[in-house]
C-alpha positions as CSV (number, residue, x, y, z in Angstrom):
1,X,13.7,20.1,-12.3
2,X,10.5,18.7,-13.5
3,X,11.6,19.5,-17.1
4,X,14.8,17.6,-16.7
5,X,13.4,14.9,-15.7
6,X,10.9,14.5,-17.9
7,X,13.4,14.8,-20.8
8,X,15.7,12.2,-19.6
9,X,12.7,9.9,-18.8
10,X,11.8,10.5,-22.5
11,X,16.0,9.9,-23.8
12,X,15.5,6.5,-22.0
13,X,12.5,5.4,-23.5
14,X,13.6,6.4,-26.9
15,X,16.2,4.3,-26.3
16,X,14.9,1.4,-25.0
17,X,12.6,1.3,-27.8
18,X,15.3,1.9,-30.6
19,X,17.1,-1.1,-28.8
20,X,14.1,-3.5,-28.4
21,X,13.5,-2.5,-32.4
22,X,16.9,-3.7,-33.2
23,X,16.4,-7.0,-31.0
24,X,13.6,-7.5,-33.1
25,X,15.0,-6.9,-36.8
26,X,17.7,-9.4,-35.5
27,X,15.2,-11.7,-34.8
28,X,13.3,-11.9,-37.6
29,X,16.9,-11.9,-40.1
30,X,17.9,-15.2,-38.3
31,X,14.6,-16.8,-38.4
32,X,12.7,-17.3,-41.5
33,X,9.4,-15.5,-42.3
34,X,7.4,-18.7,-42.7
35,X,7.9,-21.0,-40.1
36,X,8.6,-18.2,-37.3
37,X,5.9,-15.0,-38.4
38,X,3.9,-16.8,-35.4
39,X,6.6,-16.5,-33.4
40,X,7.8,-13.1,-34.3
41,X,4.2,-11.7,-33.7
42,X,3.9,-13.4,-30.3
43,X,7.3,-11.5,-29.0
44,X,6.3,-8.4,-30.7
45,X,3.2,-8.5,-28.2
46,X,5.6,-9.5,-25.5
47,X,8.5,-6.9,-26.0
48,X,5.4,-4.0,-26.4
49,X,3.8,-4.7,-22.8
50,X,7.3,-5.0,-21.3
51,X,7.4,-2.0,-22.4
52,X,4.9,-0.1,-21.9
53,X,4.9,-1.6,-18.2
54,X,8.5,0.0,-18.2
55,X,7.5,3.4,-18.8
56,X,4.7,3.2,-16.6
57,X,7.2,2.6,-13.6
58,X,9.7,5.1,-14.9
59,X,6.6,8.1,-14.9
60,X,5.5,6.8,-11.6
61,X,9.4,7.3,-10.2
62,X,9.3,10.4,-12.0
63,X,6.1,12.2,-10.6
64,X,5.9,13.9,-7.3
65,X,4.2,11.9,-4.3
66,X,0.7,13.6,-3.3
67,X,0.4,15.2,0.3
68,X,-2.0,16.8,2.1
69,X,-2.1,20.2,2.8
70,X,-1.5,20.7,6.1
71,X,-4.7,21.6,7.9
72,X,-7.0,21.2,5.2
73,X,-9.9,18.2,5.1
74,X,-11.0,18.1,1.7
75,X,-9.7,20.5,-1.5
76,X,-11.9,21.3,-4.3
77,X,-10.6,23.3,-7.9
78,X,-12.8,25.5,-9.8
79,X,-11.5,24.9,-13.3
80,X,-13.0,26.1,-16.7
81,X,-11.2,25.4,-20.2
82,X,-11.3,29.5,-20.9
83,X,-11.4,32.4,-19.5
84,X,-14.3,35.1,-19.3
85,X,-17.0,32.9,-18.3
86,X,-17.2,33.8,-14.5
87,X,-14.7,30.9,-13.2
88,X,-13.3,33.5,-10.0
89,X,-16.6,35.0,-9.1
90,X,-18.0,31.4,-9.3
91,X,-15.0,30.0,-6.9
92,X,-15.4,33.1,-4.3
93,X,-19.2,33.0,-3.9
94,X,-19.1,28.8,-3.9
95,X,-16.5,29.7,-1.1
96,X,-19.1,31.8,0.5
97,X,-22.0,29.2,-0.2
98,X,-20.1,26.6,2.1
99,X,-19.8,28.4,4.9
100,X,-23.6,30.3,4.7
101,X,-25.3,27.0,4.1
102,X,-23.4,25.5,7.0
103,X,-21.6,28.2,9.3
104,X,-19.6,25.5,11.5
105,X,-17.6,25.2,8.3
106,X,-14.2,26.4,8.0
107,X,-13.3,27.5,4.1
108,X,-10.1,29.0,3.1
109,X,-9.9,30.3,-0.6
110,X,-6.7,30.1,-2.9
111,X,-5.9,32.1,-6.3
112,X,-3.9,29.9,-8.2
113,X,-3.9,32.0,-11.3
114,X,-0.4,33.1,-11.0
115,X,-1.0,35.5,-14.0
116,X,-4.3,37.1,-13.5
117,X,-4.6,37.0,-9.8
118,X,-8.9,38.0,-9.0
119,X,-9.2,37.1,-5.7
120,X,-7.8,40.3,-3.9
121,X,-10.6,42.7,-5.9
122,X,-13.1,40.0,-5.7
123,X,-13.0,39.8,-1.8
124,X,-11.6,43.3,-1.4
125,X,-8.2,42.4,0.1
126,X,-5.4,44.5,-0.1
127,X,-2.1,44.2,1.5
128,X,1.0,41.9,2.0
129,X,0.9,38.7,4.4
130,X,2.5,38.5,7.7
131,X,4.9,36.2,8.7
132,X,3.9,33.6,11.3
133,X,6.4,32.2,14.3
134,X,6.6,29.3,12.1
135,X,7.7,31.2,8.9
136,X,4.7,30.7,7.1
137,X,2.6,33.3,5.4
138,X,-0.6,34.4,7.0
139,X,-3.5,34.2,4.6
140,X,-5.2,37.6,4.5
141,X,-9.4,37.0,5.7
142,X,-12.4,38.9,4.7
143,X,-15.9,37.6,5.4
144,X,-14.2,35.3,7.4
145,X,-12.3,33.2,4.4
146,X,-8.7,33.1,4.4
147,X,-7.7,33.8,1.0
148,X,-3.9,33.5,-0.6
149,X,-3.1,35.1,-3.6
150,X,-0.2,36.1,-5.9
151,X,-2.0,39.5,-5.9
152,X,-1.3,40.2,-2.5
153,X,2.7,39.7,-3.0
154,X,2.5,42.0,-6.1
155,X,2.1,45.6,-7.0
156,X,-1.8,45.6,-8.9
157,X,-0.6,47.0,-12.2
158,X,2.2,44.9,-12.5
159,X,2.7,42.0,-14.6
160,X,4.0,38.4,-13.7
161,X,6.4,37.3,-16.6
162,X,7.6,34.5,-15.3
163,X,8.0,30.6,-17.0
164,X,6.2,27.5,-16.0
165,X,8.7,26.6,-13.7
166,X,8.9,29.8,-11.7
167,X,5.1,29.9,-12.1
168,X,5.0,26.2,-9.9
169,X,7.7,26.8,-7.8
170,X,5.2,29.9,-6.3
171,X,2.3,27.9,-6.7
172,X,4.3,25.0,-4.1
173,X,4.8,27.8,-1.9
174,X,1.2,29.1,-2.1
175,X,0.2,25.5,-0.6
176,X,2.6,24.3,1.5
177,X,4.1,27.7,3.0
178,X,1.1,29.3,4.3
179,X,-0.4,28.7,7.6
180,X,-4.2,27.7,6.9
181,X,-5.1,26.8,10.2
182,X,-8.0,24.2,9.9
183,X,-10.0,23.9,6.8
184,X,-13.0,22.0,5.9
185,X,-12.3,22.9,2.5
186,X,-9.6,24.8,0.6
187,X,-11.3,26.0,-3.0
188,X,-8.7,26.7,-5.2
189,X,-9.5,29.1,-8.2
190,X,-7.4,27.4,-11.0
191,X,-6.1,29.5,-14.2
192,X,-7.9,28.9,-17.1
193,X,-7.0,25.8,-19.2
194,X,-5.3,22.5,-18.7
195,X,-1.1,23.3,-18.5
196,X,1.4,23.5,-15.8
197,X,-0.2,24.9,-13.1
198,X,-3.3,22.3,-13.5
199,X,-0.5,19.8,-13.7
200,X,1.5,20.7,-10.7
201,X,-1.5,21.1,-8.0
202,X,-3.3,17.8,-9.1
203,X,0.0,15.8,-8.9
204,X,1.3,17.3,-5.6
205,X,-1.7,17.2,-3.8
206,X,-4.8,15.1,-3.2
207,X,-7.7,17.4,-4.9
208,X,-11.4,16.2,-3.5
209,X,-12.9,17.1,-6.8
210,X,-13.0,19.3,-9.2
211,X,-16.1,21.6,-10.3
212,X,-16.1,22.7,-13.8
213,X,-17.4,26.3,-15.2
214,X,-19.0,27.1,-18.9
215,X,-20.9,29.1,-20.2
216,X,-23.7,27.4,-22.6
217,X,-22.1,28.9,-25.2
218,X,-20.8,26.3,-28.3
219,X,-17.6,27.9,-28.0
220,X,-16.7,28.0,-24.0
221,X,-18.0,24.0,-23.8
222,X,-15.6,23.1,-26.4
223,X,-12.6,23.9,-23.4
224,X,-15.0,23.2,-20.6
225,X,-14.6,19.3,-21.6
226,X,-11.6,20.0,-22.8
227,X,-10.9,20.7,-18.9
228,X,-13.3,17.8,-17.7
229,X,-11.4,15.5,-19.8
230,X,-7.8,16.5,-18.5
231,X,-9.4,15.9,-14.8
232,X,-10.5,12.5,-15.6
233,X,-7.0,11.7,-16.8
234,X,-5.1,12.8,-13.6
235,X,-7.4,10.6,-11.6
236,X,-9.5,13.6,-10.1
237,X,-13.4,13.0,-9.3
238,X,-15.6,15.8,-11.4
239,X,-17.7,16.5,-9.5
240,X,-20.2,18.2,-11.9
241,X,-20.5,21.3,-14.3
242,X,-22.2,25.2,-13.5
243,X,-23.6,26.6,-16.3
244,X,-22.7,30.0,-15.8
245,X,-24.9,33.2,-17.4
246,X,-27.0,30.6,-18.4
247,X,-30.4,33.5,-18.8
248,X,-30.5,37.2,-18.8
249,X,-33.5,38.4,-17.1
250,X,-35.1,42.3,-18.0
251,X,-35.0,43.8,-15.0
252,X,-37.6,46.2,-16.8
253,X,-40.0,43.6,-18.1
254,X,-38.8,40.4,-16.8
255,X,-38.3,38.6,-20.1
256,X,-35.9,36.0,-20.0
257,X,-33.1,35.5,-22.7
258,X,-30.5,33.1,-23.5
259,X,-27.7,35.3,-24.5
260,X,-25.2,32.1,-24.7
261,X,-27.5,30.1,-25.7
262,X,-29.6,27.5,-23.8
263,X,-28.9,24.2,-21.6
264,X,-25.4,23.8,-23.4
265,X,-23.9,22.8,-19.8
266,X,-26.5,20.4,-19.5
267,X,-26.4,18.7,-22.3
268,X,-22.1,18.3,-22.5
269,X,-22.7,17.4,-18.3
270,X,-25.2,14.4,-19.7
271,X,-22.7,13.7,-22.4
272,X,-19.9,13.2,-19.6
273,X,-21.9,11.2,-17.4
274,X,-21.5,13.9,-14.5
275,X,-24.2,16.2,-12.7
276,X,-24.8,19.7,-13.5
277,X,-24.5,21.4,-10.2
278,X,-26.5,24.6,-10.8
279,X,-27.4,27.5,-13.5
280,X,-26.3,31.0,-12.5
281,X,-28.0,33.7,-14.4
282,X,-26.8,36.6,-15.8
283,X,-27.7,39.4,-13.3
284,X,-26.4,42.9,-13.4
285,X,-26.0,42.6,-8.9
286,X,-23.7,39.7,-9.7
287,X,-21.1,41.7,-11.8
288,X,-22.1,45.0,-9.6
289,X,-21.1,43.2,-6.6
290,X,-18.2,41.2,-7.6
291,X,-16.6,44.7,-8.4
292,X,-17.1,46.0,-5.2
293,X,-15.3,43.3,-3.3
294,X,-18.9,42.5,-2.0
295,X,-19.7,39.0,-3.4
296,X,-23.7,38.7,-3.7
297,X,-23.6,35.9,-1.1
298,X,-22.6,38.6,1.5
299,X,-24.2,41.6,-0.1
300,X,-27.6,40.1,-1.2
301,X,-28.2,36.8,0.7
302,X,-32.1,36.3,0.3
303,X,-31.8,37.3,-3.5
304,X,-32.0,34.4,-6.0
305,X,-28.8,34.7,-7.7
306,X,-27.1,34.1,-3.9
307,X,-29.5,31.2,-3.9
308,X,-28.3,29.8,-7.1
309,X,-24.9,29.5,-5.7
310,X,-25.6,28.6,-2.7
311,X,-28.0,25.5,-4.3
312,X,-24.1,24.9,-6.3
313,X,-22.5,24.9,-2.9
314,X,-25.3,22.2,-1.5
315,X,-24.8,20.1,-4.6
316,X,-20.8,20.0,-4.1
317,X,-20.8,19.1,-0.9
318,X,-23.4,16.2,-1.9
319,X,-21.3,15.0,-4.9
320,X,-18.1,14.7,-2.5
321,X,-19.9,12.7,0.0
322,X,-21.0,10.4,-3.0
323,X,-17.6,10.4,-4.1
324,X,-16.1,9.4,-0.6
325,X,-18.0,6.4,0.3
């Protein structure tokens, strides 16, 4: 549907601008060049804001109105502009940081990557949701998060081949047909990149902020503004950058080294004119943990990788009360 309309919005602008092209060769055959160029140039100026007014109001028609999710405060996406730099396990323990640094907090968690679903192993879920009295799906909860995910409704091994908009019809009824109680905050793990799914969330439903993941590596901060930028665009607050794996610590010797490189995040978070949130190094628990379904916020609480994210969860929640008053 979205396609359709987005094509005939673009037919109708091609034609309103063929026709407001001829209006203005007509124009300037009837009048000659030197006592009416003034003229000519002053409608020119006239005819091109009409116009882009125009289209303005036609994409306005054309996108979906913003609402809530039902039940839930404040939502916040955990977006990178690629893949493999620690965008779930980052979105599962921030999760976990909000409700350990304040346990009066209600956080639900949803996988929105449609295609590589992580949620289920990273929170060692298993299973297929119920069905409430109201017809809504029941989020599955471990370490008491609700968490929704594609994974749950398919088998592990098998792929999603589906097109974009399959892929945002089931990402509409990830939102709005599960029953999510009452949230502080829903955290959203986004897919990596900026296309449909991106798209579809931010224009159906009021995001809080968004939190943006990198590594410092050259190569991984070249998408992670990438993403930044495409936030800025849809009118969503960043509200800062983690530099993820940002030092690898011996755990013979304890020397430090910058595997990705060093300070990348913070220097492309300066460049943006947003806040880097946190550095998470790049521990061996981390990825031990993350595999068991036992995130290191629950697993190791007092060790400081747990701390790091939980520092990330304190800085979130301080960036969207900035951002709300």
């Amino acid at each position: 549907m979205a396609q359709l309309t987005y094509s005939r919005l673009s037919h109708l602008l091609r034609l309103s601008v063929n026709k407001a092209s001829v209006l203005r060769a007509g124009t300037e055959t009837k009048h000659g060049p030197a006592c009416c160029l003034q003229f000519i140039r002053c409608q020119r100026s006239i005819d091109s804001k009409a116009l882009q007014e125009r289209q303005k109001q036609m994409m306005a028609k054309s996108l979906p109105k913003q609402k809530p999710v039902t039940g839930v405060k404040q939502v916040i996406v955990v977006a990178s502009g690629k893949g493999g730099v620690g965008k779930s396990t980052t979105a599962v323990n921030l999760a976990l940081g909000l409700m350990a640094n304040n346990p009066s907090m209600s956080v639900g968690l949803l996988d929105a990557d449609v295609y590589g679903p992580s949620i289920p192993k990273l929170m060692n879920l298993k299973g297929n949701p119920e069905l409430s009295d109201n017809n809504l799906m029941v989020p599955l909860t471990n370490y008491g998060i609700p968490c929704m995910s594609m994974g749950f409704l398919v088998e592990d091994v098998a792929p999603i081949v589906w097109r974009g908009l399959m892929v945002m019809s089931a990402i509409e009824k990830l939102l709005r047909q599960v029953d999510w109680g009452s949230l502080d905050y829903l955290v959203i793990d986004m897919p990596p990149g900026t296309g449909d799914v991106q798209l579809s969330i931010t224009q159906n439903i009021p995001v809080a902020g968004a939190v943006i993941v990198s590594t410092p590596q050259d190569i991984a901060l070249l998408d992670a503004r990438r993403g930044a930028e495409m936030f800025k665009k849809v009118h969503v607050p960043v509200l800062g950058l983690v530099q993820n794996m940002s030092v690898f610590q011996c755990p013979n010797c304890n020397h430090q080294t910058h595997i990705f490189g060093s300070d990348g995040a913070r220097q492309l978070a300066d460049t943006l004119g947003v806040q880097l949130l946190g550095d998470i190094p790049l521990h061996l628990n981390i990825r031990e943990m993350s595999d068991r379904g036992t995130p290191v916020v629950i697993s190791s609480p007092d060790s400081p990788e747990a701390e790091a994210y939980k520092k990330v969860a304190s800085a979130v929640v301080q960036r969207l009360q900035e951002v709300n008053t």
